[in-house]
C-alpha positions as a printed Julia matrix, in Angstrom:
104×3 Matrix{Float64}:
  0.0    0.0     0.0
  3.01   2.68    1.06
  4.47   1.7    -2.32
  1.19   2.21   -4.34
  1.28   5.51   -2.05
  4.57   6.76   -3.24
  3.99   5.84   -7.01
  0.93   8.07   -6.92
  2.47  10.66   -5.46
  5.38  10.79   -7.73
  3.36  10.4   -10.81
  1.45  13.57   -9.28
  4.62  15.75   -9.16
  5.59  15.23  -12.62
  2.13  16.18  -13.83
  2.66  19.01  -11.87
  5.92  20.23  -12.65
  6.86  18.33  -15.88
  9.45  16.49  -14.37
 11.46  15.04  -11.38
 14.03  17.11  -11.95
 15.35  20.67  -10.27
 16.71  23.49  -11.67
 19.25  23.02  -14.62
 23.35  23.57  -13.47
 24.62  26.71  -13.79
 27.96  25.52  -14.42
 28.4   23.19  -17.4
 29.74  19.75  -16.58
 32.99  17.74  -17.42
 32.29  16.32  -20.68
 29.67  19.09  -21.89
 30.47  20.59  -25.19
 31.92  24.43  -24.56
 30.12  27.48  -25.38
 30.25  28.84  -28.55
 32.85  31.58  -27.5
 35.43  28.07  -27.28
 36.46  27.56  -30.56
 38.81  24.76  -32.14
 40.89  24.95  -34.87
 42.7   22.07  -36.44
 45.78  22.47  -38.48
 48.02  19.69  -39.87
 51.4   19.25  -39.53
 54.35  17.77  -41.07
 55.64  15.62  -37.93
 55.5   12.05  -38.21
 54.46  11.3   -35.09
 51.56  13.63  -34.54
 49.83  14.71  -37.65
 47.43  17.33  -36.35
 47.27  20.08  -33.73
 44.15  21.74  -32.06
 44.28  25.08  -31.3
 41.66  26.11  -28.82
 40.7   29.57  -28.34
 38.44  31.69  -25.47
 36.96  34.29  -26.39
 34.31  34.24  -23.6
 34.79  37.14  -20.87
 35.63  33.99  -18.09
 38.33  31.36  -17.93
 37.3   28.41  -19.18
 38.13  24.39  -18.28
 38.08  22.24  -21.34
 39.9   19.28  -23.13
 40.26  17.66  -26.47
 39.4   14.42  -27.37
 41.76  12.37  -29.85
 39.77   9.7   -32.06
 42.53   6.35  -31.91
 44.58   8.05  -28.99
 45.01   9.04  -25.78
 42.91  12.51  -24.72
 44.66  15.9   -23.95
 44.47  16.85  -20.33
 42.15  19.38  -18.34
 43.74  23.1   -18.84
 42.03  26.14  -17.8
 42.1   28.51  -20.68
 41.82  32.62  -19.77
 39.78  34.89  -21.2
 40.93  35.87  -24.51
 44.06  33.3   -24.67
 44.53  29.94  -25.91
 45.96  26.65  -25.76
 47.57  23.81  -28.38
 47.77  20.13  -27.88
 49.47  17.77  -30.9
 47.88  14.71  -31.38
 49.36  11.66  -29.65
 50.33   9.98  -32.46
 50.02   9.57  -36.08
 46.84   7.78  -35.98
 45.04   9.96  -33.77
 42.75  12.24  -35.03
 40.84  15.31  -33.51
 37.37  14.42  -32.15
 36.06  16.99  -29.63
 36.52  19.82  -27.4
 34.62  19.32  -23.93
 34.56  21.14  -21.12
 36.11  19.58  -17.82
């Protein structure tokens, strides 16, 4: 009966309110995709070992956390980029090949 209880209940509140959940973040998450002020530019590159190189760039008004994502190799790491600057990472290797920028 409690159960039947609960189930009615919670089937009430999402009537209500459309869902079970609360407000959204403020803050994105790790692994969100970056705002539109992060921008990534690939450029290739003559090195044998690492074929490509992603330039990110913030151009928001706030530092921002992010990361790229190699296809076929190992990810970049977590940097926190300042307003208005940017950072570089080479791919790991020669098969590696750009596949996101995500916030972290």
């Amino acid at each position: 009966m409690l159960r039947s209880n609960v189930c009615k209940t919670l089937f009430a509140a999402v009537v209500v309110t459309g869902s079970l959940t609360a407000m959204p973040a403020a803050h994105a998450a790790a692994g969100d995709k970056p705002p539109t002020c992060v921008k990534t530019k690939i450029s290739e590159n003559d090195d044998i070992i690492s074929k490509e190189i992603a330039k990110v760039t913030n151009s928001c008004s706030t530092s921002k956390r992010v990361r790229v994502i190699w296809a076929a190799g190992n990810d970049g790491g977590c940097v926190t980029i300042a307003a208005g600057k940017s950072n570089s990472w080479r791919a790991p290797s020669a098969f590696a090949s750009y596949d996101k920028t995500v916030m972290c």
